[in-house]
C-alpha atoms as a printed R data frame, in Angstrom:
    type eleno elety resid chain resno      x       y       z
1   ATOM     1    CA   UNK     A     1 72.147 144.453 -16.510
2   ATOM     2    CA   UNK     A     2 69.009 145.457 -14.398
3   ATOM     3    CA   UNK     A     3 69.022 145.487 -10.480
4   ATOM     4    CA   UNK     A     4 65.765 145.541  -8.800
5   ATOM     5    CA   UNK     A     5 65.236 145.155  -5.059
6   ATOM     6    CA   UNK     A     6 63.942 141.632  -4.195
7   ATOM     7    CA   UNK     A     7 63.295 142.373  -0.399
8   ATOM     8    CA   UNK     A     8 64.762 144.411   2.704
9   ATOM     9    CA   UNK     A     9 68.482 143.052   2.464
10  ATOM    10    CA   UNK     A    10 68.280 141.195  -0.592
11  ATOM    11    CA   UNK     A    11 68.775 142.369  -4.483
12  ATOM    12    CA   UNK     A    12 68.213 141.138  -7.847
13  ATOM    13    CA   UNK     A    13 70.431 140.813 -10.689
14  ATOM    14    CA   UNK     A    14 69.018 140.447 -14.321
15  ATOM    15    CA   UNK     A    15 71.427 139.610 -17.266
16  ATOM    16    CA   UNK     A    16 69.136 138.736 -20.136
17  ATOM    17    CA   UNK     A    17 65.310 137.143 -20.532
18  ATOM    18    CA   UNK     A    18 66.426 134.390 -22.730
19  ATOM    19    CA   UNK     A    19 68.091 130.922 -21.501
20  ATOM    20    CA   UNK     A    20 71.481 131.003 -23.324
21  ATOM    21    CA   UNK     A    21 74.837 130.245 -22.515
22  ATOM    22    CA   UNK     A    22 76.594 133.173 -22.809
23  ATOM    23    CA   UNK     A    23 73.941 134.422 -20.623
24  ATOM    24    CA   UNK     A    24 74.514 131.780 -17.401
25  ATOM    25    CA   UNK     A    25 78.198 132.213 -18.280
26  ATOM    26    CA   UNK     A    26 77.411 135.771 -17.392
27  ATOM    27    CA   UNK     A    27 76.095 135.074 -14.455
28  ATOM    28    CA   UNK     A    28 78.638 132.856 -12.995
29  ATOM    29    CA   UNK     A    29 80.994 135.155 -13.776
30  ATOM    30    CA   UNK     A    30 79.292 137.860 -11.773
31  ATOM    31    CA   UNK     A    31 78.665 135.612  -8.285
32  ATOM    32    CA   UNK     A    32 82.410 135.018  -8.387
33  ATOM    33    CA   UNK     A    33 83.444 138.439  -9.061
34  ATOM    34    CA   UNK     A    34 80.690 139.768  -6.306
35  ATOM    35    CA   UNK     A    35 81.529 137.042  -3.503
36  ATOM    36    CA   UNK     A    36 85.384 138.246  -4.157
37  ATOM    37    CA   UNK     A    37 83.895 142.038  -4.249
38  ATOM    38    CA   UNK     A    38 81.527 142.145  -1.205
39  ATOM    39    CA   UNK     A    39 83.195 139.360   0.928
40  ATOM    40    CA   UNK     A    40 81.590 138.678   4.640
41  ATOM    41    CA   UNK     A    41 78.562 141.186   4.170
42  ATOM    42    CA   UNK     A    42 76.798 138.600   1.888
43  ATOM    43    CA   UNK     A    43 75.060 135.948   3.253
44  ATOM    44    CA   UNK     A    44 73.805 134.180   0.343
45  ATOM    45    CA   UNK     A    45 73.656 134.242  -3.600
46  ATOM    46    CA   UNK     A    46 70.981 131.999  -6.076
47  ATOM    47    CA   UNK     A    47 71.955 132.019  -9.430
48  ATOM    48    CA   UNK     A    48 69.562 130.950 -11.783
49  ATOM    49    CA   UNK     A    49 68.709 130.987 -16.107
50  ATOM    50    CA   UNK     A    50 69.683 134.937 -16.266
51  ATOM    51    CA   UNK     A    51 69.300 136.262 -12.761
52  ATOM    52    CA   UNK     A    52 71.893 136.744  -9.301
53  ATOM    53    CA   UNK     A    53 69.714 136.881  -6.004
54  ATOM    54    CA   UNK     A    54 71.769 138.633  -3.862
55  ATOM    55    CA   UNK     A    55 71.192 138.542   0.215
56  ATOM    56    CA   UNK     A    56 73.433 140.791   2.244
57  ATOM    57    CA   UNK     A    57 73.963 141.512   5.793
58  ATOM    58    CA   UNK     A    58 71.799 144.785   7.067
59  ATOM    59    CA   UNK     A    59 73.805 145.780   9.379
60  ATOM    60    CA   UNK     A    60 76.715 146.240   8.025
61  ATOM    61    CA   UNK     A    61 75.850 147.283   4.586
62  ATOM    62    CA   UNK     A    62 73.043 148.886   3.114
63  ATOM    63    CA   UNK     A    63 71.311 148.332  -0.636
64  ATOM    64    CA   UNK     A    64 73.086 151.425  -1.649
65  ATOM    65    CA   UNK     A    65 76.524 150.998  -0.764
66  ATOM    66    CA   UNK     A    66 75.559 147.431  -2.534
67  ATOM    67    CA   UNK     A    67 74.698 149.078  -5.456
68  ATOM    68    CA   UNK     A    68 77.719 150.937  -5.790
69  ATOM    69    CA   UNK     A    69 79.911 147.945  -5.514
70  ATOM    70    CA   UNK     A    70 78.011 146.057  -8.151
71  ATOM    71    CA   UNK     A    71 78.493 148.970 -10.779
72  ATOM    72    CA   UNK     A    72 82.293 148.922  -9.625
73  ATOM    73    CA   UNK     A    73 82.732 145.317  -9.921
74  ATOM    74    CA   UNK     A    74 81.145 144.402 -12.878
75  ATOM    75    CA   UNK     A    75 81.000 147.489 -14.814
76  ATOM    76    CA   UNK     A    76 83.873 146.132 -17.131
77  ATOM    77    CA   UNK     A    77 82.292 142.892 -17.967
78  ATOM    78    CA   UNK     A    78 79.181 144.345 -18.827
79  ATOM    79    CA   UNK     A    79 81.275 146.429 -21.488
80  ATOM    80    CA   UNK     A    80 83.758 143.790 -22.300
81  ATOM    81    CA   UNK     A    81 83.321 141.583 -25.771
82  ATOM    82    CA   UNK     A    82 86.032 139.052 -24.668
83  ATOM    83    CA   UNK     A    83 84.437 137.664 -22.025
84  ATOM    84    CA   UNK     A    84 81.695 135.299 -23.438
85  ATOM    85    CA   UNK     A    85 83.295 131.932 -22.940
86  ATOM    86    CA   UNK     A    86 79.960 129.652 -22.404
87  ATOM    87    CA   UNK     A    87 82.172 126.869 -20.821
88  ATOM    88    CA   UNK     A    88 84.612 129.605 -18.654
89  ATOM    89    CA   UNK     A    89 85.228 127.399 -15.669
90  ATOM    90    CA   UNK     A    90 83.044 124.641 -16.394
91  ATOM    91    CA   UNK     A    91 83.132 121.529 -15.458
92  ATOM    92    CA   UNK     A    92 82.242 118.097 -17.670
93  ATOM    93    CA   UNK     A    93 80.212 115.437 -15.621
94  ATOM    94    CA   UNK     A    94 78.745 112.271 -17.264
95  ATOM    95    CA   UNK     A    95 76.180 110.864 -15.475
96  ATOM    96    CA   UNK     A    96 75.359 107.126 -16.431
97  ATOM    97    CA   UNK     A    97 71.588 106.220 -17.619
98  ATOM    98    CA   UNK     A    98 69.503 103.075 -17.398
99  ATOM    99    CA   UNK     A    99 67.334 103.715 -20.973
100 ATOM   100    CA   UNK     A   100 63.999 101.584 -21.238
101 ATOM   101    CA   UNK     A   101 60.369 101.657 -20.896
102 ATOM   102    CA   UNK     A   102 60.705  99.504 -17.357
103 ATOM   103    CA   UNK     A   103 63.166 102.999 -16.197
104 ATOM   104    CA   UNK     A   104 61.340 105.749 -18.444
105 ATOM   105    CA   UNK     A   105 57.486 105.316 -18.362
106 ATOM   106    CA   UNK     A   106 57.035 108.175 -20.859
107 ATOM   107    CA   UNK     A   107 58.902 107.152 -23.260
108 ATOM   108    CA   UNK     A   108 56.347 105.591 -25.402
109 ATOM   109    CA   UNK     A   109 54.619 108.704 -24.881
110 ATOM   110    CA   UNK     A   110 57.301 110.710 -26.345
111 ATOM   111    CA   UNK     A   111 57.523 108.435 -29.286
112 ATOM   112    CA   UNK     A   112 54.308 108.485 -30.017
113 ATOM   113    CA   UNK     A   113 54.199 112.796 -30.217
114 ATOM   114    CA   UNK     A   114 57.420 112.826 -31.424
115 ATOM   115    CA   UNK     A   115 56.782 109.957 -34.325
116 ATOM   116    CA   UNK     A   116 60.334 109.035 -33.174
117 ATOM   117    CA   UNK     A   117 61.429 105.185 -31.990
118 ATOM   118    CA   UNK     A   118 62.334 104.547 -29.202
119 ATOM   119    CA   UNK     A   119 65.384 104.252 -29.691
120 ATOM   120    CA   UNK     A   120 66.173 107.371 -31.397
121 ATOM   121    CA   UNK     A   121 64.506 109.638 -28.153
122 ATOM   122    CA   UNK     A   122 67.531 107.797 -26.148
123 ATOM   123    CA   UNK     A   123 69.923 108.220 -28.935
124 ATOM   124    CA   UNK     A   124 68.977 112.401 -29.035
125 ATOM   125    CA   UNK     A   125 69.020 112.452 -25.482
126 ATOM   126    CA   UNK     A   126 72.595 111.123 -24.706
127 ATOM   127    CA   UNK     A   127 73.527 113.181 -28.015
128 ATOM   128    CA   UNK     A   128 73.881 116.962 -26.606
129 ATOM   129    CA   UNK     A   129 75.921 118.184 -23.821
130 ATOM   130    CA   UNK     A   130 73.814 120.028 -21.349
131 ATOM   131    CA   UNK     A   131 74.450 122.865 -19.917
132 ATOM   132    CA   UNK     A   132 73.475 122.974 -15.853
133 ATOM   133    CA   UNK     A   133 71.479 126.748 -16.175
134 ATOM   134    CA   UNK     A   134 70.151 126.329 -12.314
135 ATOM   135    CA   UNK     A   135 69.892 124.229  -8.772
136 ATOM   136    CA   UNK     A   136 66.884 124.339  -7.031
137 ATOM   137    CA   UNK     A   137 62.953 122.293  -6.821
138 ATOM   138    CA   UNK     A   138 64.817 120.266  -4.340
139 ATOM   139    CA   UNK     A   139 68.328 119.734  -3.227
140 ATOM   140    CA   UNK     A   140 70.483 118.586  -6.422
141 ATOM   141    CA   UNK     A   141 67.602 118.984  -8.908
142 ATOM   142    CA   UNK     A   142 69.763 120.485 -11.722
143 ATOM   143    CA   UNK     A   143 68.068 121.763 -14.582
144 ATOM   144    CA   UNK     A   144 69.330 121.129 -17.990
145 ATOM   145    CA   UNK     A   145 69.201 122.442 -21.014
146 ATOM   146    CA   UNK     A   146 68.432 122.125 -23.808
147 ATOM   147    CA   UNK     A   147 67.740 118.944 -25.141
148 ATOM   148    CA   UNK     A   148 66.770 118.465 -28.947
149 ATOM   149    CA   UNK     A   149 63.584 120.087 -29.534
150 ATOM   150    CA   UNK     A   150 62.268 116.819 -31.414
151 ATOM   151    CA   UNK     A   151 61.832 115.646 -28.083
152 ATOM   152    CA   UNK     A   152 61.086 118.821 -26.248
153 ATOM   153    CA   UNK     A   153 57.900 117.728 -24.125
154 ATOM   154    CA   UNK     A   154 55.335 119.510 -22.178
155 ATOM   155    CA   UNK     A   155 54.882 118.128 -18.272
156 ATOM   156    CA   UNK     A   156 52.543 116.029 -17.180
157 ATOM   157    CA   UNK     A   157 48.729 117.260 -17.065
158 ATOM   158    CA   UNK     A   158 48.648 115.315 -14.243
159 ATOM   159    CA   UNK     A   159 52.265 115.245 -11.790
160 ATOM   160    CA   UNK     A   160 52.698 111.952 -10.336
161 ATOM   161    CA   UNK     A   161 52.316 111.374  -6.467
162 ATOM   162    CA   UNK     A   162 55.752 109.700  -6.328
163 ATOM   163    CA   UNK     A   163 58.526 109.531  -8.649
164 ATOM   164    CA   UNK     A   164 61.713 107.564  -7.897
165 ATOM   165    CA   UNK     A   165 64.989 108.339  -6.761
166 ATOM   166    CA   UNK     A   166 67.104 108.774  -9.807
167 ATOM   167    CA   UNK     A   167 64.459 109.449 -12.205
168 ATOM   168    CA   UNK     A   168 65.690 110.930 -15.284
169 ATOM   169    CA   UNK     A   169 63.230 113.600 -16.829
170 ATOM   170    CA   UNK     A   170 62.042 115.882 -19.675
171 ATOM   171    CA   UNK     A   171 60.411 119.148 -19.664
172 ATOM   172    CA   UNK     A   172 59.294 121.291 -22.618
173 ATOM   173    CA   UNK     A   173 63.500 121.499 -23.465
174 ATOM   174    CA   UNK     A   174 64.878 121.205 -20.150
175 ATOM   175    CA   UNK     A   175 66.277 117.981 -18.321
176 ATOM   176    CA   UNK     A   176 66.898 116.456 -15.002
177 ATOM   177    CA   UNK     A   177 67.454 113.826 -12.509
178 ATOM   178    CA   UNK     A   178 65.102 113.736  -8.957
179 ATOM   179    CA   UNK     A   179 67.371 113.692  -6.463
180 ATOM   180    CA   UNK     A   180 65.202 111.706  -4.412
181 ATOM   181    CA   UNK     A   181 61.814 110.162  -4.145
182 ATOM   182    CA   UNK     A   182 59.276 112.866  -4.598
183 ATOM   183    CA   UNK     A   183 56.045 114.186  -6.719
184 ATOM   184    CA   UNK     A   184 56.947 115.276 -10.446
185 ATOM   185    CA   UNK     A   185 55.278 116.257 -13.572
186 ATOM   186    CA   UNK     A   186 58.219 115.741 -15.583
187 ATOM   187    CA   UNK     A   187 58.359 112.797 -18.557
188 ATOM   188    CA   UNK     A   188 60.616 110.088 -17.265
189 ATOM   189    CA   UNK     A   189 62.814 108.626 -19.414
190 ATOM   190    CA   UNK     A   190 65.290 106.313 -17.689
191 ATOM   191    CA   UNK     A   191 66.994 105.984 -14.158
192 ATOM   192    CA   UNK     A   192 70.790 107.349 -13.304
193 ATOM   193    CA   UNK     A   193 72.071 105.764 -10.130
194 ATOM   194    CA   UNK     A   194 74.807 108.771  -9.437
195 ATOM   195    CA   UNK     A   195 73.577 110.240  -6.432
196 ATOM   196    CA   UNK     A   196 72.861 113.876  -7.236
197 ATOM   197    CA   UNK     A   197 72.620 114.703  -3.506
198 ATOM   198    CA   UNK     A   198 74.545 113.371  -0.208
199 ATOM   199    CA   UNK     A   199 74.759 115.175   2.677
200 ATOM   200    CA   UNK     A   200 77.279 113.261   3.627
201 ATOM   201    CA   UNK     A   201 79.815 113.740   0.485
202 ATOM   202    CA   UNK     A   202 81.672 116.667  -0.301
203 ATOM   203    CA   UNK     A   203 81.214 117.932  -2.461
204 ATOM   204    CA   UNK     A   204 77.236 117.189  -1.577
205 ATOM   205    CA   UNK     A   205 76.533 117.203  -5.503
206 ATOM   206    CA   UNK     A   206 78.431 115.726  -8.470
207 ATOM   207    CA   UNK     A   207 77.674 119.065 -10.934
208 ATOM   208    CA   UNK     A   208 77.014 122.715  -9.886
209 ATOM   209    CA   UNK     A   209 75.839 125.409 -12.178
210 ATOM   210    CA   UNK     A   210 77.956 126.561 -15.051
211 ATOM   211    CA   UNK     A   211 78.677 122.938 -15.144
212 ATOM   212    CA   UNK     A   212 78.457 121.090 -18.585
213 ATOM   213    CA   UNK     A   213 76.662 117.757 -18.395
214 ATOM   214    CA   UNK     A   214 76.548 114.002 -20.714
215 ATOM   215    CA   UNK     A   215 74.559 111.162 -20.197
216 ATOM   216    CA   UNK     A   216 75.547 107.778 -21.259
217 ATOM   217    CA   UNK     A   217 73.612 104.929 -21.757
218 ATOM   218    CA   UNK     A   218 74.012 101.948 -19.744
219 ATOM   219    CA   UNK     A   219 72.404  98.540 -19.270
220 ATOM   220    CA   UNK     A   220 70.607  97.096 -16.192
221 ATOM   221    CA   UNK     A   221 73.293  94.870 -14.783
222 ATOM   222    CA   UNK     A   222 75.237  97.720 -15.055
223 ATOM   223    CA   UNK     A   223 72.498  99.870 -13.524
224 ATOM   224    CA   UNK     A   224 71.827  97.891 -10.650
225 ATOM   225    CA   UNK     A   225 75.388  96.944 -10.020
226 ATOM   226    CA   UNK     A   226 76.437 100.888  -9.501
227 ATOM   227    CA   UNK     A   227 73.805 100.953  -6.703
228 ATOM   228    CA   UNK     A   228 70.700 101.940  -8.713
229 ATOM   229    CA   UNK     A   229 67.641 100.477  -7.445
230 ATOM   230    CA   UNK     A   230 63.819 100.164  -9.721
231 ATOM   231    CA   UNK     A   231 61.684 102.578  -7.645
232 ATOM   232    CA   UNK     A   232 57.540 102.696  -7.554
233 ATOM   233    CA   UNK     A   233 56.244 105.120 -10.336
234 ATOM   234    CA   UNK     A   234 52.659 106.594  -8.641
């Protein structure tokens, strides 16, 4: 573990340089144990790929005394060997997918790179179960990963002004849903009409990170008949 100072009351946590697992399992492990540890004198944590962001209160602790309690709290998980349970306290979400070329521009595009059909990207991609590494891009964005590398895909050259609500995406070998109608580079394969953010649900998103995620393929009746709508691709 390497701490580093990422600002005047904030520090930075760094587990690994690889996306693994064991790593984010790390990680999670080390926000609970540190929220537990450090109580009301943190105001915020980010967890990400291999990394804790911590933000604590100035005045009433200083990066020092931080310091101290992080070697205190997590010295024995650093050391331990037990401890490496990728799916400790996970949770599995499926998340249901609208699969075709009317949902997932790029998939043609993917087929044609890959030399795969069609059908065998969407057969791949509902094959693995994802592992959600990170939260962030915009509220409920979940990154994914990683999906077979036979149809790991670079973005865009060129992001798209406006991609829809629901939007299920590829990246090099991460994957995701847009949370809402916004610009993307990512290639879009299908549509999920699960809501990945509501302000007005608790909880306000249907996986958090550590969580494990599935996608299963469903039809367009079905699609449309669980709320999901066809949105503008720009």
């Amino acid at each position: 573990m390497r701490i580093e100072v990422a600002g005047e009351n904030s520090l930075i946590l760094y587990f690994g340089e690889t996306t693994a697992p064991e790593i984010s399992a790390k990680v999670q492990r080390a926000s609970k144990k540190l929220s537990a540890a450090l109580g009301d004198v943190i105001i915020d944590q980010v967890t990400s790929y291999a990394s804790l962001l911590l933000i604590f209160d100035p005045l009433a602790i200083d990066q020092y005394a931080v310091r101290k309690i992080i070697h205190k709290t997590l010295g024995a998980d650093e050391s331990s060997t037990n401890e490496n349970s990728a799916s400790e306290s996970s949770t599995l979400v499926e998340l249901p997918v609208y699969y075709s070329e009317e949902s997932g521009p790029e998939l043609s595009l993917i087929s044609k790179n890959s030399g795969l059909s069609i059908e065998e990207i969407i057969t791949l991609h509902q094959s693995l179960t994802y592992r959600v590494y990170a939260i962030g891009f915009a509220p409920g964005f979940a990154f994914l990963g990683q999906v077979d590398e036979r149809i790991a895909s670079p973005r865009l050259s060129t992001p798209r002004l406006k991609v829809p609500r629901g939007a299920v995406g590829i990246a090099d070998r991460q994957t995701a849903i847009y949370p809402d109608v916004s610009p993307g580079g990512w290639n879009l394969i299908g549509l999920c009409p699960t809501r990945m953010f509501d302000p007005n649900s608790t909880p306000h998103m249907p996986v958090s990170v550590g969580d494990e995620v599935r996608f299963k393929g469903i039809s367009k009746d079905e699609f449309l008949a669980l709320g999901g709508e066809i949105g503008d691709y720009q």
